[in-house]
N, C-alpha and C positions, 0 to 999 in steps of 0.2 A: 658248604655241604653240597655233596653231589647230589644228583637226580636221583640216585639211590639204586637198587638190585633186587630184582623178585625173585623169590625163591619158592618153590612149591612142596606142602607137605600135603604126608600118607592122609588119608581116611578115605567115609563117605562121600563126603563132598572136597576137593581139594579146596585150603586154604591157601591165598599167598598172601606176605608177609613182605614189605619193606624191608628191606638192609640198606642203611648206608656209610660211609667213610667213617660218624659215630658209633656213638652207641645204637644199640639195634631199635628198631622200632616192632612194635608187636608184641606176642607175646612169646618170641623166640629171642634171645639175645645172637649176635651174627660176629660168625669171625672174620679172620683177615681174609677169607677166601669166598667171604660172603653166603656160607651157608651155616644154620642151626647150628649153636653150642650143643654138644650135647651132657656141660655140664652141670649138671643137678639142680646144683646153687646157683649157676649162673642167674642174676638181676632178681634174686630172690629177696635183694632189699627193698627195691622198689615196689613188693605188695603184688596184687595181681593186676593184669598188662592189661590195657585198652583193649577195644575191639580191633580188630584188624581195619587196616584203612579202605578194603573192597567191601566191606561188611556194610551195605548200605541200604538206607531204609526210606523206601516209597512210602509218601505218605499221603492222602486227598481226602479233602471235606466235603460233604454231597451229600444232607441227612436224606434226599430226595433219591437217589444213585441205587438201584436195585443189584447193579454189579459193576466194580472197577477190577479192568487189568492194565498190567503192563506188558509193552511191546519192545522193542527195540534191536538197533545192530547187536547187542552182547546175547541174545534169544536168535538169532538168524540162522537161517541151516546152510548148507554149505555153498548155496547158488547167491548168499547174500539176501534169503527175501523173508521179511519178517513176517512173525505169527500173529494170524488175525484174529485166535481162539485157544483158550486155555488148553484145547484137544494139540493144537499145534503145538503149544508149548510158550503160551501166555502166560505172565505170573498174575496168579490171582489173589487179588486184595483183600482182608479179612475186616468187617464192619465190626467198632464195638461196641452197636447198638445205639449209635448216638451220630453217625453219620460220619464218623473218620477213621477210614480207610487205612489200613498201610498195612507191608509185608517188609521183610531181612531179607535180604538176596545177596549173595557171595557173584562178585561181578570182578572180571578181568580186567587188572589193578594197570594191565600195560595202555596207556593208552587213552583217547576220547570216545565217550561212547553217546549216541544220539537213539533218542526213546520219544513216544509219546503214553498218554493215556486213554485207554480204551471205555469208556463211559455206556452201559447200557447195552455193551456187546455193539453199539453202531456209533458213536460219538467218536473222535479220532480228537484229542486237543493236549497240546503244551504242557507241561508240569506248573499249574500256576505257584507252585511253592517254591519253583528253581529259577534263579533270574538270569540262567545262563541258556541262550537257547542262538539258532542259525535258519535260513531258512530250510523247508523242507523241498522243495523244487515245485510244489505246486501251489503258491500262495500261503501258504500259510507257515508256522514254524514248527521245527524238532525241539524236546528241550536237550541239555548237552552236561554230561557227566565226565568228568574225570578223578575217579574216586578214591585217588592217590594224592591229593592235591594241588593238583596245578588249575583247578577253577579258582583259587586262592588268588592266582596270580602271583604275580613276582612282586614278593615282599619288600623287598628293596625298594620298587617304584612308588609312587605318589596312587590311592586310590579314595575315591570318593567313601567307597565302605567306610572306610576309619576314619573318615571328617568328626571333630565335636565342632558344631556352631553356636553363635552367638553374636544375640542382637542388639547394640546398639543403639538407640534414641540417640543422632548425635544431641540435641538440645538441653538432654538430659544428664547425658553423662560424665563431662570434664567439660569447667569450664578454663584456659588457657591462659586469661587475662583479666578477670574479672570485672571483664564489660559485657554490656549485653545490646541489642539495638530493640526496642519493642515496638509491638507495632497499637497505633493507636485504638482507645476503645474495647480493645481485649481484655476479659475479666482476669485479673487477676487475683492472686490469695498465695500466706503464706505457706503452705501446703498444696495442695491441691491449683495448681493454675491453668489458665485455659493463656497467657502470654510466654511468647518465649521469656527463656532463663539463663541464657549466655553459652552452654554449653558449643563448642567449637571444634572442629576436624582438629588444628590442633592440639586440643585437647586429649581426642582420642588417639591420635600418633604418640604423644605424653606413655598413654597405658597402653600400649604395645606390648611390652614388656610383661607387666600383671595378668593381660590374655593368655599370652603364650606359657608362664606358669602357671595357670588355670588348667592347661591343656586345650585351650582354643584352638583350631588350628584352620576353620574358616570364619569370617567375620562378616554380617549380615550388616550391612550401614543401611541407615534410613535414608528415604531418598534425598540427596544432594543437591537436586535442581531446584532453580528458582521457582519459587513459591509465591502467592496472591501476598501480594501487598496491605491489603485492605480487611478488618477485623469481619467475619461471617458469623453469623446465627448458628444455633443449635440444629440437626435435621430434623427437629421436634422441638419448635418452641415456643409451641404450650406447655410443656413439660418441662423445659429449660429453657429459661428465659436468657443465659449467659452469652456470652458474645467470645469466639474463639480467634487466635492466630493460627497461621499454617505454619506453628513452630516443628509440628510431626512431620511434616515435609509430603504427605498425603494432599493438599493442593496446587497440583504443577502448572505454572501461568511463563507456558513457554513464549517466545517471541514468534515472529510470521517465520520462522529459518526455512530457507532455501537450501534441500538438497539434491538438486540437479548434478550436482560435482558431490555425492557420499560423503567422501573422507573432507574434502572441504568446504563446509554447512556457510551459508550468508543467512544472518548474522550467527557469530560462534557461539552454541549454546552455553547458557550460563549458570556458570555455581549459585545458591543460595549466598546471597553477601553476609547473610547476619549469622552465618556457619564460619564463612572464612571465603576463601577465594580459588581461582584453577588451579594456581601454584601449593597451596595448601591441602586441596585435596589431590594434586597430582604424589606428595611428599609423603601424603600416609599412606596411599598404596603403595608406592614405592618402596617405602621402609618396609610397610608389613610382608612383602611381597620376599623381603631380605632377612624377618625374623623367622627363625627359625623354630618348628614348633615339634608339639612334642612326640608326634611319627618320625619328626627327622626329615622335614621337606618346609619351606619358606611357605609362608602362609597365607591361605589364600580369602582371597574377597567376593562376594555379592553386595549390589545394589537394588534400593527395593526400585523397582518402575510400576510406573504408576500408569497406566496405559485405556483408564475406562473412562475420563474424564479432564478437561480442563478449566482451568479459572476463566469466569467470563469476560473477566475484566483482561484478559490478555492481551496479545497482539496476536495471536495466533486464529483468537474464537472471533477478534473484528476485521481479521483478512477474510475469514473462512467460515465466516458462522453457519454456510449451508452445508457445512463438513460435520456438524451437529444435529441431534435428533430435535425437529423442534413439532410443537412447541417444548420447551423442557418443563418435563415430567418429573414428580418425585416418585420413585418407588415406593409407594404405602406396601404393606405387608402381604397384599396379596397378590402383588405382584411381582414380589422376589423371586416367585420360580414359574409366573407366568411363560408359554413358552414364544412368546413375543415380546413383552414388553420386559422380562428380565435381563435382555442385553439392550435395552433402548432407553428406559426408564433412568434418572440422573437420581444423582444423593440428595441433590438440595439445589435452590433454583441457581445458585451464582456457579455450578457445577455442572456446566450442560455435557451430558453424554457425548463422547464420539459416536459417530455412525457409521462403523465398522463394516457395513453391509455392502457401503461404495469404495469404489477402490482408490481412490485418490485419498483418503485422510488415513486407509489402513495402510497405504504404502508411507504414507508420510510418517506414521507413527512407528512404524518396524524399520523405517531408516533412520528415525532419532532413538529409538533404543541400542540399533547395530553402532550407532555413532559414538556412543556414550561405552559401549561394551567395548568397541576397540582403541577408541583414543585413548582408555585410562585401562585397558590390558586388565579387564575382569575376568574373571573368574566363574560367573554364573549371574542370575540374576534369580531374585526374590520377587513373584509375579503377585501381581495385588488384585483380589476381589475378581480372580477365574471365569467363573461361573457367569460375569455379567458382560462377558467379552464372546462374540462369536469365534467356534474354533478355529472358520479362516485367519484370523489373527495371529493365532497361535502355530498353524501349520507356516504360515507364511515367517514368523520370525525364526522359528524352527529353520526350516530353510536358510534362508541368509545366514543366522549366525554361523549355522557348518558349512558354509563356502566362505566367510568375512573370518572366522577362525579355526584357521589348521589346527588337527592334533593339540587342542587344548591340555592340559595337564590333567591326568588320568583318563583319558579320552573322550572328555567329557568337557563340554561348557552346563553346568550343571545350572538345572529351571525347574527351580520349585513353586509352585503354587499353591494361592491362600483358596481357600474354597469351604467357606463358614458354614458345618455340615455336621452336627456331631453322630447322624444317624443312618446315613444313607452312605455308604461305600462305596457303591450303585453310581452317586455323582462326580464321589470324589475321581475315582475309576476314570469318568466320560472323558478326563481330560489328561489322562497319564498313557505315554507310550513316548518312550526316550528316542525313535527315530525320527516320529513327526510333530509332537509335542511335547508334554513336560517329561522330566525323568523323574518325578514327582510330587509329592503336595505335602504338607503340615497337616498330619495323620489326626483329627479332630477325634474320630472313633477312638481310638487309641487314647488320647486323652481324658476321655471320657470312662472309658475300661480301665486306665490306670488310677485314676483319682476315687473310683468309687472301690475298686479291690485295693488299697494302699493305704487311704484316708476315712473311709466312712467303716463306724463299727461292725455294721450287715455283709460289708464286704468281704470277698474271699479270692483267695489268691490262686486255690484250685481252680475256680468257676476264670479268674484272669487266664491263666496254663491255658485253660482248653480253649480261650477266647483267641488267645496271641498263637495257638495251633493253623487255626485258620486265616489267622489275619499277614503271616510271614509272606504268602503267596499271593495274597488278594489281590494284589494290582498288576501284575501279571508279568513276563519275566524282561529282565533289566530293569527296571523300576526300582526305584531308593526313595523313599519318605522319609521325611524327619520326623520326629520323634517329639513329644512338647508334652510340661506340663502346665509351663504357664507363658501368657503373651500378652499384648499391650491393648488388648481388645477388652479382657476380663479382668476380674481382683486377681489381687497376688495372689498366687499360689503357698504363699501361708499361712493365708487363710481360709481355703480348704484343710489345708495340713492340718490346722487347730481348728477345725471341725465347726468354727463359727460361721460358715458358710452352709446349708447341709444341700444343694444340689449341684452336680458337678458340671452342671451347663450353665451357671449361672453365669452372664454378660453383665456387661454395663449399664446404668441409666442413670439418671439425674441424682436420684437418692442415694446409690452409693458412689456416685461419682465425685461427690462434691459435699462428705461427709466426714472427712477425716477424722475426725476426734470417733468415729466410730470403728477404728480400724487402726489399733495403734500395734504396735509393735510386740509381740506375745513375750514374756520371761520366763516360760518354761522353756526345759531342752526340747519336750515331747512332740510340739509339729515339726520342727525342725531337722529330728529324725525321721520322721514320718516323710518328709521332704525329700532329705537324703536317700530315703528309701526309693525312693520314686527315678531320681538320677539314677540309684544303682540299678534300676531295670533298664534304662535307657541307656547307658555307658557300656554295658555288658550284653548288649542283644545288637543284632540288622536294625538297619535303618541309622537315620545321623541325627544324631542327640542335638536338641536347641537347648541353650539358656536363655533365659529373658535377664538383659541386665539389672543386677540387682538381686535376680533369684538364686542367686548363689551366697548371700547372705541372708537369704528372707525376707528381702525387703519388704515393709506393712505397705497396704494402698488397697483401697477401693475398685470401682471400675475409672473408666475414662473417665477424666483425667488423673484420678489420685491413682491408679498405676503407674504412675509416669511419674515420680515424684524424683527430684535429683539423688543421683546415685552418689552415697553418702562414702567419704574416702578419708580413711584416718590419719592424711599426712596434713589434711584440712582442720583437724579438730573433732572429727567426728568419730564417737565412742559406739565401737561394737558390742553385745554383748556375747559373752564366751559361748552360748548355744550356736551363735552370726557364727563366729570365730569355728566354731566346731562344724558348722557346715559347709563352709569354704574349706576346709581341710578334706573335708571329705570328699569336694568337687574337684580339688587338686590331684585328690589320689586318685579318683576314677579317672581322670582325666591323662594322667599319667599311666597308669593301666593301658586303658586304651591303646594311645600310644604307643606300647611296647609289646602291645598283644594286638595284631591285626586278626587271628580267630574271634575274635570278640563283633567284628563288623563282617567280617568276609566267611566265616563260617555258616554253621547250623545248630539250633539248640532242640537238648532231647532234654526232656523233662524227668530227672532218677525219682522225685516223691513230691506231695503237694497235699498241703491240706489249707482249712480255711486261712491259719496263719504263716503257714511256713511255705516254702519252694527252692525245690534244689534242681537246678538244670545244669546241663553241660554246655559248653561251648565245643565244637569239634568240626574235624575234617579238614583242618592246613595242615598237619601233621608230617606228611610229605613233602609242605615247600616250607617246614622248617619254625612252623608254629604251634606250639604245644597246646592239650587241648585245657581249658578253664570250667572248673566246677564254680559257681556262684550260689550261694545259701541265704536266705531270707528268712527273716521273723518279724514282721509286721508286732506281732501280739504286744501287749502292756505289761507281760511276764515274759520270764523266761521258757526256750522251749528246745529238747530234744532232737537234731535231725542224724539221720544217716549219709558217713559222706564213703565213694567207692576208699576197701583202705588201700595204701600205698603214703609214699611220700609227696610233699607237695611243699611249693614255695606259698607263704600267703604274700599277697599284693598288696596289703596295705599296710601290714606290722613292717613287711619286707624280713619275715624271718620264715624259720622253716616250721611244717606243720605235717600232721601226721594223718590220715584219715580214720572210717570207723564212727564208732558213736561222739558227735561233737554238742556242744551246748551252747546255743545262742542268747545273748541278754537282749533281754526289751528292746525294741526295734532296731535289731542290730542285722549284721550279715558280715560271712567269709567271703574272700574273691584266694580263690587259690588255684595254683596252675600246678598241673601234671609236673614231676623230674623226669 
């Protein structure tokens, strides 16, 4: 398909209208000479036509904002200088009484266009809703429209938008050989254990395959590096008396390694043995790096790094122990957001913080991450517990990696961070900005909005709309969060789904950590759609959808450690139940969706209807570089319920047959994914 041909029609306001070598786009169908059929019937099957692709709609949330406009080159007079007042010829934003702003503006479709927002008649700032921006020549940035779809980008290429990830426990997930190496004094149990359990890299190279028909298509591995030898305490234990291994791969007991020569480290940093070995994990990157996934691009990898703490028993903590906060401190509770002792304070005493504040252990630690990132040709990295790291850390690895890796694949070395925060946006924010730190974080608010409008009866899916209104832009532009419902921190997430959980912040601790028979497996279908439901918001919206291994069948589990239970595989003997069976299917087909619909990640959603239980958005604006736009339908309720879908024709995406719009009817927790013809 070509770039396509604008054509301009009569009226009030002139519309333009896309044509290209296709069928026409708009709601003119276009002949061989690229201008208006003018006849009658022409695309009269298709129902009535989208909005035009320049039809586009400023949006901003400010309950606070007494007036927003918009500026920009598309409003300029003819010397080029934009208007700094509605008198000039500002568009001005309409409030609906609830603090979000937005206007429809018919904008010239040829071309890039750069705007800001006018806040208060004197505020000048960025479109935090648009992650496409440049600078503006005096510090600060434009945001940047092109509203024929080429901010889409080039479909063809590899982009982080349409990432689906998933996380991995390697210890947890395959094991290869059915040996394990344990380490001594670690509690163990048949469910629930605090010992490693054999799972091994090759193991996970083994499911390569089963990922990538998932619709995997980047892979989050737990961290691979050598780990404390020695069995450690609970970080409360009077509370938990149990004794742990570093089978999670969360305590790194690196060597003294010398990197005066970067690329080659004395001595060579080493794999976790009781994982597998260098060659073992050089072979699953490499493979996965070769499978092919379901965008149509080899698939890509993060490592989690663990950069806030090391084993004391190392060689690195008894070359260097004044590279350490000492005395080592634990972090009691009110000192997690201390604004001193929150990057200084340690988890637990055999875990002495780095002291990040000197330059000698921050540069040592951002050369053995660059070292790891390019020896084994990653993809990104999964940055652990943020918030306890000074941002010099973070500016500085920033740095190196875009000089240690050109042109990474989608132009990105993608660095998300953990930042354990379900309420404050405010902190997750402090630490997101893709030129000098992260390109983003594991959206905890957002989990927290999803689980309570999806899974808890009081919830509502309207009150979710207007939440996920504001929340699209919040981290300000170029920014990608991923998206979670459930992770290896908290209980499964299917049991929130089956509501035997009832707060959606609930964590781990000793009681339900290590209570399994309190947390078995549900035999109704009901959370597990409930579950399902939950994917479908995340597969079909911005941002990059995580699975937590396991959540793709429901796996039962507590907190720490019984979330972590072996990920159960039926070529072993182990029986799924058809709800398991039915939610994997359902993660397959989103996932494949995806896939095949990059408006689903690179787009924009408008919301057509919403009530407590129902929600019907749109996916839109690639339409231009050749992606059609996706209506998506929700029915949370325990009945059946009524939505309106726009009519015309449409493919559904998961029968994979054709569908019609107009009054549609959803059953009990179900939902459409249908795409425009």
């Amino acid at each position: 398909m070509d770039a396509g041909r604008y054509v301009r029609e009569g009226g009030p306001s002139p519309i333009f209208r896309e044509c290209s070598d296709e069928a026409g786009t708009g709601d003119a169908s276009c002949s061989e000479a690229g201008i208006p059929s003018m006849d009658p019937d022409a695309g009269n099957d298709a129902g009535p036509p989208p909005p035009p692709c320049n039809l586009v709609t400023f949006e901003y949330v400010d309950a606070s904002a007494s007036s927003v406009w918009i500026s920009g080159s598309f409003l300029a007079d003819g010397a080029g200088v934009w208007p700094t007042s509605p008198g000039e010829g500002a568009l001005v934003l309409e409030n609906d009484g609830a603090g979000r702003w937005s206007i429809e503006h018919l904008v010239e479709p040829v071309g890039r266009h750069t705007y800001k927002i006018i806040v208060d008649g004197t505020r000048w700032i960025a479109d935090p809703g648009n992650p496409v921006s440049e600078p503006d020549g005096f510090g600060g940035q434009n945001s940047v429209i092109d509203p024929c779809g080429a901010s889409c980008g080039d479909l063809d290429e590899f982009d982080w938008r349409d990432a689906v990830m998933y996380f991995a426990m390697v210890d947890r997930f395959r094991d290869s050989d059915g040996s394990r190496m344990e380490v001594s004094g670690a509690t163990d149990g048949p469910i629930a254990s605090g010992q490693y359990l054999g799972g091994d890299l090759d193991g996970v190279t083994e499911q390569l395959p089963y990922l990538a028909d998932l619709g995997v298509t980047a892979l989050w591995l737990s961290a691979p590096y050598d780990n404390r030898d020695t069995a450690g305490a609970a970080i409360d234990p009077a509370s938990d008396p149990r004794m742990y291994s570093a089978y999670h791969g969360y305590w790194p007991s690196p060597e003294n390694v010398d990197y005066t020569m970067p690329m080659s480290p004395s001595p060579r940093p080493r794999v976790e043995p009781r994982i597998g070995g260098d060659a073992d994990l050089r072979s699953l990157v490499d493979t996965l790096h070769a499978t092919t996934g379901r965008d149509g691009h080899g698939m890509k990898i993060l490592f989690d790094y663990v950069m806030k703490h090391a084993d004391i028993e190392s060689g690195l903590y008894r070359a260097h122990p004044d590279w350490f906060v000492t005395p080592v401190t634990g972090c009691a509770p009110d000192r997690w957001d201390d604004p001193f002792w929150s990057t200084r304070c340690s988890f637990t005493n055999y875990l002495p913080s780095f002291d990040f504040y000197q330059d000698a252990p921050r540069r040592w630690s951002v050369a053995d991450a660059t070292w790891w990132a390019t020896e084994y040709d990653l993809d990104g990295f999964r940055l652990d517990a943020v918030k306890h790291i000074p941002l010099s850390w973070l500016m500085d690895l920033r740095d190196r990696i875009d000089t240690s890796v050109p042109m990474p694949a989608g132009q990105r070395f993608y660095m998300v961070g953990e930042t354990f925060d379900y309420f404050s946006r405010d902190t997750l924010r402090r630490f997101v900005d893709p030129e000098e730190m992260l390109d983003g974080q594991f959206d905890f608010p957002f989990k927290r909005e999803l689980c309570t409008a999806m899974f808890r009866p009081e919830g509502s899916l309207a009150g979710f709309s207007a939440w996920m209104d504001g929340n699209d832009g919040f981290y300000g532009p170029g920014s990608l969060m991923t998206t979670w419902i459930g992770n290896h921190d908290i209980p499964r997430a299917i049991h929130f789904a089956s509501r035997q959980i009832g707060s959606c912040t609930e964590g781990s601790n000793a009681g339900n950590g290590w209570n399994p028979s309190a947390y078995t497996q549900p035999t109704d279908a009901a959370p597990y759609e409930r579950l399902g439901l939950s994917f479908v918001v995340m597969f079909t919206s911005p941002g990059i959808p995580l699975v937590y291994y396991g959540d793709e069948i429901g796996l039962a589990g507590g907190g720490d450690p019984d979330n972590r239970r072996m990920m159960p595989w039926e070529d072993e003997g182990d029986t799924l139940l058809a709800p398991q069976i039915a939610l994997r299917n359902t993660v397959r087909a989103l996932g494949r969706i995806r896939g095949e619909n990059p408006v689903l990640g690179r787009g924009r959603r408008t919301t057509l209807s919403s009530t407590q239980d129902t929600w019907v958005y749109r996916m839109t604006g690639c339409g231009s570089a050749g992606a059609s736009d996706v209506i998506v339908a929700i029915n949370r309720a325990d009945g059946a319920n009524t939505v309106s879908i726009p009519a015309g024709s449409y493919d559904d995406l998961v029968s994979e047959t054709m569908a019609s719009g107009g009054s549609i009817s959803l059953g009990p927790r179900s939902f459409r994914v249908l795409r425009a013809r």
